[in-house]
C-alpha positions as a Markdown table, in Angstrom:
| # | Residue | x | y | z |
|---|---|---|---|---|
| 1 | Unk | 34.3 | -17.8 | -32.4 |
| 2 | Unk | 36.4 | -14.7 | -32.0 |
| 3 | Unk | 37.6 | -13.5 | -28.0 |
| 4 | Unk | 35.9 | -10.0 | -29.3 |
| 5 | Unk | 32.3 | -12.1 | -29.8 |
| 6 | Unk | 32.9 | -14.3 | -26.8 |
| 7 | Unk | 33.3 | -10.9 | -24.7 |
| 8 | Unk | 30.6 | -9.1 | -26.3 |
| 9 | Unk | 28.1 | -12.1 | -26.0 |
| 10 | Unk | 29.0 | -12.5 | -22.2 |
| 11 | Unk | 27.1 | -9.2 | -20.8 |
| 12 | Unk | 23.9 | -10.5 | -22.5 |
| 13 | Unk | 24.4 | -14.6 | -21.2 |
| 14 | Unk | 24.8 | -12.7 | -17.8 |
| 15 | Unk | 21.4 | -11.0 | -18.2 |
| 16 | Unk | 19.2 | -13.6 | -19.9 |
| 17 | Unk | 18.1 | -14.6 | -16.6 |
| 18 | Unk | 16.6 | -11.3 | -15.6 |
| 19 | Unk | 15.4 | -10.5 | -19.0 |
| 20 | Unk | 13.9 | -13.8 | -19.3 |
| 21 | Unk | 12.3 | -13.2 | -15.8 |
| 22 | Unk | 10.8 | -9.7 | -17.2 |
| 23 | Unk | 9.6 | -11.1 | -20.4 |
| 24 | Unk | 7.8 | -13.6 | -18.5 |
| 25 | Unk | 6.3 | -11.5 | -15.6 |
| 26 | Unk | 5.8 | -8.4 | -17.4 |
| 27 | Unk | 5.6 | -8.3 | -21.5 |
| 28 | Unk | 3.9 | -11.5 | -21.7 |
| 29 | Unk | 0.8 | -10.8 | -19.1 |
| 30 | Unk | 0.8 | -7.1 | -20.9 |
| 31 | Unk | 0.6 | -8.9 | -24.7 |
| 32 | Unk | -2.3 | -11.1 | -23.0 |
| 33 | Unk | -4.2 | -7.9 | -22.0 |
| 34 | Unk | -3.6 | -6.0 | -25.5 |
| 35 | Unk | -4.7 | -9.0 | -26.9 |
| 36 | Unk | -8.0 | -9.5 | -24.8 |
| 37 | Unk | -8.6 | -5.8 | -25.4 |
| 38 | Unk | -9.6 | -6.5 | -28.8 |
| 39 | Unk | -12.4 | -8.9 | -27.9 |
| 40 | Unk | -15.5 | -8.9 | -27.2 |
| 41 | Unk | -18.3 | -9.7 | -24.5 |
| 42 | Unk | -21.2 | -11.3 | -25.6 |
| 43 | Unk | -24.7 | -10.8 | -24.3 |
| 44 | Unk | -24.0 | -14.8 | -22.6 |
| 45 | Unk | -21.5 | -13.8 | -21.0 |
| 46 | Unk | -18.6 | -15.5 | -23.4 |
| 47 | Unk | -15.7 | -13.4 | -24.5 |
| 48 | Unk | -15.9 | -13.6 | -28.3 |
| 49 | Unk | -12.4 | -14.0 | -30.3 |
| 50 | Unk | -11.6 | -11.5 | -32.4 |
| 51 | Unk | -10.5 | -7.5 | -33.6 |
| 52 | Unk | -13.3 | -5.5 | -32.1 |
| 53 | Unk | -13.4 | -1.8 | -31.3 |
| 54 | Unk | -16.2 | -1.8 | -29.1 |
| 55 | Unk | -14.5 | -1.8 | -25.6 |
| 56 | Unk | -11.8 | 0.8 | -27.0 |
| 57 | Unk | -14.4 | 3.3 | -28.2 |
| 58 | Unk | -17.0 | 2.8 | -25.2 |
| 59 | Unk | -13.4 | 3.2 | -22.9 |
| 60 | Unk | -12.8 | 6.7 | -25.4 |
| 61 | Unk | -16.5 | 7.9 | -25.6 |
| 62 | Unk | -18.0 | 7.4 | -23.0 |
| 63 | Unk | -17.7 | 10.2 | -20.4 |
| 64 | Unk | -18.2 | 8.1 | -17.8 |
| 65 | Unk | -14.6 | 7.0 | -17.8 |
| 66 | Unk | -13.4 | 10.2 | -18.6 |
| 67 | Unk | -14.9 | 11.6 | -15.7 |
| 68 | Unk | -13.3 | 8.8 | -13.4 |
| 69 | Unk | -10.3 | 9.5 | -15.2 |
| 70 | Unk | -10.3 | 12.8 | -14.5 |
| 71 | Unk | -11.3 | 12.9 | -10.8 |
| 72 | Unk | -8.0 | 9.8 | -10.2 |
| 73 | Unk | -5.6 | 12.7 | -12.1 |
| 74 | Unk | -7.1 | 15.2 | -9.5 |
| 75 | Unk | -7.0 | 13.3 | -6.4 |
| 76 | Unk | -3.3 | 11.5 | -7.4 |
| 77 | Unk | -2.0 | 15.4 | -7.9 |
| 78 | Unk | -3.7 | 16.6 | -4.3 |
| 79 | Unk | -1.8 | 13.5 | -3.0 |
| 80 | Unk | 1.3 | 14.4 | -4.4 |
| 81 | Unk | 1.4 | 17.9 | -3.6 |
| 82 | Unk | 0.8 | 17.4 | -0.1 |
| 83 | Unk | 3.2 | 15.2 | -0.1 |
| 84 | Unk | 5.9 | 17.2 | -1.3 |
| 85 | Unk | 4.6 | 20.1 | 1.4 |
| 86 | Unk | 5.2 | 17.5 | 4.2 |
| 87 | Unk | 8.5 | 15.4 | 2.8 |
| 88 | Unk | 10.5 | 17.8 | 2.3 |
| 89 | Unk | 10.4 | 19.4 | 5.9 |
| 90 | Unk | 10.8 | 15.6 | 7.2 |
| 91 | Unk | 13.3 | 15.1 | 4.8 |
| 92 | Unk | 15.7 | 18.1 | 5.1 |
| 93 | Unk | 15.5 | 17.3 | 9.1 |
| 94 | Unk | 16.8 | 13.4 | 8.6 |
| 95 | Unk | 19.5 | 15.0 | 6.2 |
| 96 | Unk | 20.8 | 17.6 | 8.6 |
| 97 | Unk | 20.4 | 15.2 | 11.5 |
| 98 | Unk | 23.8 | 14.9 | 13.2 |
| 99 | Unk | 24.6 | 10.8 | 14.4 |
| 100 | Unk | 21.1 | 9.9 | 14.3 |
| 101 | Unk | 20.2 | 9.4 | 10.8 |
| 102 | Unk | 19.8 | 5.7 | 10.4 |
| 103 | Unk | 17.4 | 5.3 | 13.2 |
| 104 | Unk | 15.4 | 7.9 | 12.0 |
| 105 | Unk | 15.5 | 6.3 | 8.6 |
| 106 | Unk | 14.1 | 3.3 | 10.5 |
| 107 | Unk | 11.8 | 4.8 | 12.2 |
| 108 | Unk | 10.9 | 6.1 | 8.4 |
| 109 | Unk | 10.8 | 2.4 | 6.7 |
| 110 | Unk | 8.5 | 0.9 | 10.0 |
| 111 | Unk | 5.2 | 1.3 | 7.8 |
| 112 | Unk | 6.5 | -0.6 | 5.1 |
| 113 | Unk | 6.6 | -3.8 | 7.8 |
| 114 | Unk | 2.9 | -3.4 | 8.2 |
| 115 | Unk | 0.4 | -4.6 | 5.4 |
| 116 | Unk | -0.9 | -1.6 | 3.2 |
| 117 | Unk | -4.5 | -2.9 | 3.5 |
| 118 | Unk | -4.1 | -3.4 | 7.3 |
| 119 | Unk | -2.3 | 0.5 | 7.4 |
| 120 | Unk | -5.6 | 2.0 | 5.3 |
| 121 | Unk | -8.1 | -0.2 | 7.5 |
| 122 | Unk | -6.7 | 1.5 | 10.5 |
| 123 | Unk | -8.4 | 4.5 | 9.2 |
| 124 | Unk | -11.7 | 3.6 | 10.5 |
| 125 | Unk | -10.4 | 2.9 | 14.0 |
| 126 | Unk | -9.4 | 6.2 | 14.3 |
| 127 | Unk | -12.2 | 8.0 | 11.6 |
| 128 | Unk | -15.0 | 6.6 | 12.3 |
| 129 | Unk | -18.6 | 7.1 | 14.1 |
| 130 | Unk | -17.6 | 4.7 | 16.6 |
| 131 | Unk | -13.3 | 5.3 | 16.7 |
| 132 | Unk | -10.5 | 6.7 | 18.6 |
| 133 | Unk | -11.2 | 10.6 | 17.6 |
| 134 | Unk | -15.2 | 11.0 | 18.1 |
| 135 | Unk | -14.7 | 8.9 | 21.5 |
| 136 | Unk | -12.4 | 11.4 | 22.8 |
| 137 | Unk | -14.5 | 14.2 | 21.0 |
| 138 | Unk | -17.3 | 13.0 | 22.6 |
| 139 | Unk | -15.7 | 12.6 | 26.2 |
| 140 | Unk | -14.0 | 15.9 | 26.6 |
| 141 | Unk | -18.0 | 17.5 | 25.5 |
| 142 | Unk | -16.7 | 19.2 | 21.9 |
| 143 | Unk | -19.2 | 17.8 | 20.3 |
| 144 | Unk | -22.8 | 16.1 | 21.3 |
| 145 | Unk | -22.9 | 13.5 | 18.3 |
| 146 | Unk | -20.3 | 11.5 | 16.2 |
| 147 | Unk | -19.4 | 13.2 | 13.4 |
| 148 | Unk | -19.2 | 11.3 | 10.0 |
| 149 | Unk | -15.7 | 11.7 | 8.7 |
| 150 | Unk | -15.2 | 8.6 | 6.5 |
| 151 | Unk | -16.1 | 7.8 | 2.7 |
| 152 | Unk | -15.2 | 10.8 | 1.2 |
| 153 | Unk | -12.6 | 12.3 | -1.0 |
| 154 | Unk | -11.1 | 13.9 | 1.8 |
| 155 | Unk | -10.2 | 10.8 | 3.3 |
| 156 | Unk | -8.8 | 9.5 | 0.3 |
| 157 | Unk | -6.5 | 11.9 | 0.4 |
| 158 | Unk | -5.7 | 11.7 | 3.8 |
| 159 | Unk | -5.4 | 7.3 | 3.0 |
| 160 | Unk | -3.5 | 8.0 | 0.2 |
| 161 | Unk | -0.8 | 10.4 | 1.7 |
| 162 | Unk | -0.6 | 8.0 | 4.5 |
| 163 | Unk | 0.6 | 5.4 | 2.3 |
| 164 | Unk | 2.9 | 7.1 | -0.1 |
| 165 | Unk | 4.7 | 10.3 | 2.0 |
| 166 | Unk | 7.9 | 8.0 | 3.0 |
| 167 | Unk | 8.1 | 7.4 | -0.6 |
| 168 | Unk | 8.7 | 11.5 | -1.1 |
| 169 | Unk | 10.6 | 11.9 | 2.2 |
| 170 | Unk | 12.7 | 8.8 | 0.7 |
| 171 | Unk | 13.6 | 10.4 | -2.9 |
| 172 | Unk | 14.0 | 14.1 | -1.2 |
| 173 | Unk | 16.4 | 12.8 | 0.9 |
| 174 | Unk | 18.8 | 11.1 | -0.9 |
| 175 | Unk | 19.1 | 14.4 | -2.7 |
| 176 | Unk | 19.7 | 16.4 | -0.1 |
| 177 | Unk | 21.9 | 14.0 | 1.6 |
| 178 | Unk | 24.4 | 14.5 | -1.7 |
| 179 | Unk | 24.0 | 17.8 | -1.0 |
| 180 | Unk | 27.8 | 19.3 | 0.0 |
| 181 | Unk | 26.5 | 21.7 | 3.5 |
| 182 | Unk | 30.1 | 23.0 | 2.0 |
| 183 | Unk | 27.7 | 25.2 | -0.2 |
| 184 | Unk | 25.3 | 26.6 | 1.9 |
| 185 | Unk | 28.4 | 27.8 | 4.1 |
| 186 | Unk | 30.0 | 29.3 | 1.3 |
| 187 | Unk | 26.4 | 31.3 | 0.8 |
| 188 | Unk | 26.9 | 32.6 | 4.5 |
| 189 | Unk | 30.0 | 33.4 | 4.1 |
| 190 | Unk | 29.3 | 35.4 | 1.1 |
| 191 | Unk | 26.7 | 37.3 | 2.9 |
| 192 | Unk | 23.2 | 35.4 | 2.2 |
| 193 | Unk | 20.8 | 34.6 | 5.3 |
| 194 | Unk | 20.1 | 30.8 | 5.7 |
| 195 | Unk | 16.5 | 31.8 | 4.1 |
| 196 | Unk | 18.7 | 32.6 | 1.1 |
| 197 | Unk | 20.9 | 29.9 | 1.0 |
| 198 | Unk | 18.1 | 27.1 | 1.3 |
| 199 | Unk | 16.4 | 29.2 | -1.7 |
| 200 | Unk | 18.9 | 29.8 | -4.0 |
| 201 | Unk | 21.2 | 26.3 | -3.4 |
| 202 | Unk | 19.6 | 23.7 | -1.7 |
| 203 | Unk | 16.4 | 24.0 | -3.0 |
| 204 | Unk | 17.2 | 24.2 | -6.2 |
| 205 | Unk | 19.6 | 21.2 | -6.0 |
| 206 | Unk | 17.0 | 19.3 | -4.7 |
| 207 | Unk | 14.5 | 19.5 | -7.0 |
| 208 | Unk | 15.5 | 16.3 | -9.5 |
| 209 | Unk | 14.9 | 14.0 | -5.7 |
| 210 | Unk | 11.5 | 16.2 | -4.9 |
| 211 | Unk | 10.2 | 15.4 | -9.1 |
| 212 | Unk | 11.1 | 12.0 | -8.7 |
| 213 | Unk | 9.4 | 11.4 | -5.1 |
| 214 | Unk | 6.1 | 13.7 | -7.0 |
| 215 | Unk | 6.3 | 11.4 | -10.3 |
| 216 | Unk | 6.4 | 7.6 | -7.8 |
| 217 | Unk | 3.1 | 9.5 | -5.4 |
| 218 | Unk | 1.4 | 10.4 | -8.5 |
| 219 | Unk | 2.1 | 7.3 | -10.3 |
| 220 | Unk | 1.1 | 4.7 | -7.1 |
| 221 | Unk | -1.8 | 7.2 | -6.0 |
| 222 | Unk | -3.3 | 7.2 | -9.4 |
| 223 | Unk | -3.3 | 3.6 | -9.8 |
| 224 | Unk | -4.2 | 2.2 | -6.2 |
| 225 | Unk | -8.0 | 1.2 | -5.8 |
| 226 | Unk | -7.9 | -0.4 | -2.3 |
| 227 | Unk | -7.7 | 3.2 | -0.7 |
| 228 | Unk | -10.9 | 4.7 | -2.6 |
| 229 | Unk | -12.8 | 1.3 | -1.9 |
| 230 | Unk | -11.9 | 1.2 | 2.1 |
| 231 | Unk | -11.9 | 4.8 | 2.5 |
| 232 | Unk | -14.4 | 6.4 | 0.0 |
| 233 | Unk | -18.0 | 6.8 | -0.8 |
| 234 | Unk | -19.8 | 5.5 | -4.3 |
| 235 | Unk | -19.0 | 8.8 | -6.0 |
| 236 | Unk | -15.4 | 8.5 | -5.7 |
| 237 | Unk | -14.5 | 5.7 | -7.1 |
| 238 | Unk | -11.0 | 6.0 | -8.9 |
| 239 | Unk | -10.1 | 4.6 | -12.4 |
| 240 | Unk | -8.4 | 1.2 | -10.7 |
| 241 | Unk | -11.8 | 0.6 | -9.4 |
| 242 | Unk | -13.2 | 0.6 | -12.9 |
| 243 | Unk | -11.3 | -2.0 | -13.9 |
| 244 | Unk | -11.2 | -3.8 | -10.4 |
| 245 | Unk | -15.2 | -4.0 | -11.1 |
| 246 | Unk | -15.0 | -5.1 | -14.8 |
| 247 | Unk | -12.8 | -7.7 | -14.5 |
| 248 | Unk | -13.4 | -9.0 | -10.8 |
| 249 | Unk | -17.1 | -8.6 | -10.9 |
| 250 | Unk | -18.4 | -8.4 | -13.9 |
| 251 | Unk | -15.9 | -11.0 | -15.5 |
| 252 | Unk | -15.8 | -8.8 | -18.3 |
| 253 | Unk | -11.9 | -9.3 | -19.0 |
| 254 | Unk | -12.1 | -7.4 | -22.5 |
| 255 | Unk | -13.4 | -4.1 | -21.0 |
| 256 | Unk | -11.2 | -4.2 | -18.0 |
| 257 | Unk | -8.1 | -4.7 | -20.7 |
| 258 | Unk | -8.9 | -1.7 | -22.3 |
| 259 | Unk | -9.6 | 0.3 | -19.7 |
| 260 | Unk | -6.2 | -0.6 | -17.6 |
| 261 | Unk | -4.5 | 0.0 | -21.0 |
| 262 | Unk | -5.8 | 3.5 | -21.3 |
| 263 | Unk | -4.7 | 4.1 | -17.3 |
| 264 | Unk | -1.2 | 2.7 | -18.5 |
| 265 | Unk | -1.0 | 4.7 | -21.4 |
| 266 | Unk | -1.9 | 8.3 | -19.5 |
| 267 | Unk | 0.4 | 7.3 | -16.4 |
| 268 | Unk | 3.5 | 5.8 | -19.6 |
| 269 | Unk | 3.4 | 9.3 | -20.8 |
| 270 | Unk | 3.8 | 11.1 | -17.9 |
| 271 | Unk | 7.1 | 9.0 | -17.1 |
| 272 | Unk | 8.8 | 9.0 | -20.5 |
| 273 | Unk | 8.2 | 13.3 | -20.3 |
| 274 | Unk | 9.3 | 13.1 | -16.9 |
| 275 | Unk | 12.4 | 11.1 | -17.9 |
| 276 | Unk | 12.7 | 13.6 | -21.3 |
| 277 | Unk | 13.4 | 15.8 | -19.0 |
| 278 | Unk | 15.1 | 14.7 | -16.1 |
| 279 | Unk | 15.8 | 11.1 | -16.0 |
| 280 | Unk | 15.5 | 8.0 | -14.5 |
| 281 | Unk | 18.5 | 8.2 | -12.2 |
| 282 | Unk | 17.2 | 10.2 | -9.9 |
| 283 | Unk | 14.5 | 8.2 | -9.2 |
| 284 | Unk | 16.5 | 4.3 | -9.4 |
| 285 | Unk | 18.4 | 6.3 | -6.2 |
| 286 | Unk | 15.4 | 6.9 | -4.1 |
| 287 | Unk | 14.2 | 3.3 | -5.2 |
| 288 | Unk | 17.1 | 1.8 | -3.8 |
């Protein structure tokens, strides 16, 4: 064998172990699900082996789903736009922080040292009938009665941000922290007001970290289903509920295939136009 083989096969001996590890955790479990798509459920409750259409065209069909579908799009954008609204502030303030930007960083990544589940449960500690905000309601005489503020799509929302806003503060940040301040002095210097600088450099130059922390909320917000089921009532269930109840409850494995196939396939396209358009880069920053 050639040295010009030997070199070019090296790269890929080097990465067999990863790719191996991704075929095996990731393509193979998703192959399984295509495939158990296709069956079907019998009226015994035995998954029949075969190339069926039923669960695909009841998942297409039935309005049901589409309405579920619909209302987890809905909530996941709410989510992300608030998001944005509050990272960005947050972030900008760690970026132009002066000595103290790894402790507030910290102070950032605490959360993630606390289980998600535990973090969404808290909630009702401080939410509900009995918790921390109608006792002090109730003490200081604002209101007479608890007020029920839990299981509801509001709370969702508020869950939801919760868990995924150091996720945008994350992205926005490493974009503004590669952000010259060289730039907005220059703006001064020419005459613009800070207003004006911010609006027409920073901003703009920030806008690749803000779409990549939007695209990571919307993604995780639109396919988490212990938030809605902690937090929210029967009619606001969200898609990863759906198939949460048809595989987990229902055993009905073929179903819940198709319909986590259909929620890959809607959140898959909105990362491949997101990465038409801007790239992956961006976002493997704030990742890491």
């Amino acid at each position: 064998m050639s040295v010009e083989a030997r070199e070019a096969r090296q790269p890929w001996i080097l990465l067999s172990p990863a790719l191996s590890a991704v075929a095996l955790l990731l393509f193979v479990p998703l192959l399984f699900i295509v495939v158990y798509s296709f069956w079907l459920r019998t009226a015994t409750g035995a998954d029949q082996v075969g190339f069926y259409l039923d669960n695909w065209q009841e998942a297409l069909t039935d309005a049901f789903y589409r309405d579920i579908l619909l209302n987890t799009l809905k909530i996941a954008a709410i989510t992300t736009l608030v998001c944005a609204l509050m990272g960005y502030p947050a972030a900008y303030f760690i970026a132009r922080s002066k000595g103290n930007k790894a402790i507030l960083l910290l102070l950032l990544m605490l959360p993630f040292w606390i289980s998600y589940i535990i973090r969404t449960m808290s909630w009702i500690n401080i939410l509900g009938v009995s918790g921390a905000f109608n006792s002090v309601m109730l003490s200081v005489g604002i209101i007479d009665e608890p007020i029920q503020m839990l299981y509801n799509e509001t709370t969702v929302i508020l869950g939801l941000v919760h868990f995924l806003l150091p996720f945008m503060v994350l992205n926005v940040f490493v974009s503004l922290d590669g952000i010259d301040t060289n730039l907005e002095d220059a703006a001064n210097s020419l005459g613009a007001t800070r207003w004006q600088a911010f609006t027409n450099v920073t901003l703009p130059l920030s806008l690749p970290g803000l779409a990549a922390g939007g695209l990571l909320c919307f993604v995780l917000g639109a396919g988490t289903y212990i938030t809605p089921l902690v937090l929210g009532g029967p009619t606001d269930a969200m898609f990863a509920n759906l198939v949460f109840e048809a595989i987990i409850t229902q055993l009905n494995w073929p179903l819940g295939s198709a319909l986590s196939l259909m929620l890959l396939v809607v959140l898959g396209a909105l990362v491949l136009i997101y990465n038409r358009y801007l790239g992956m880069a961006q976002l493997m920053k704030g990742l890491g």
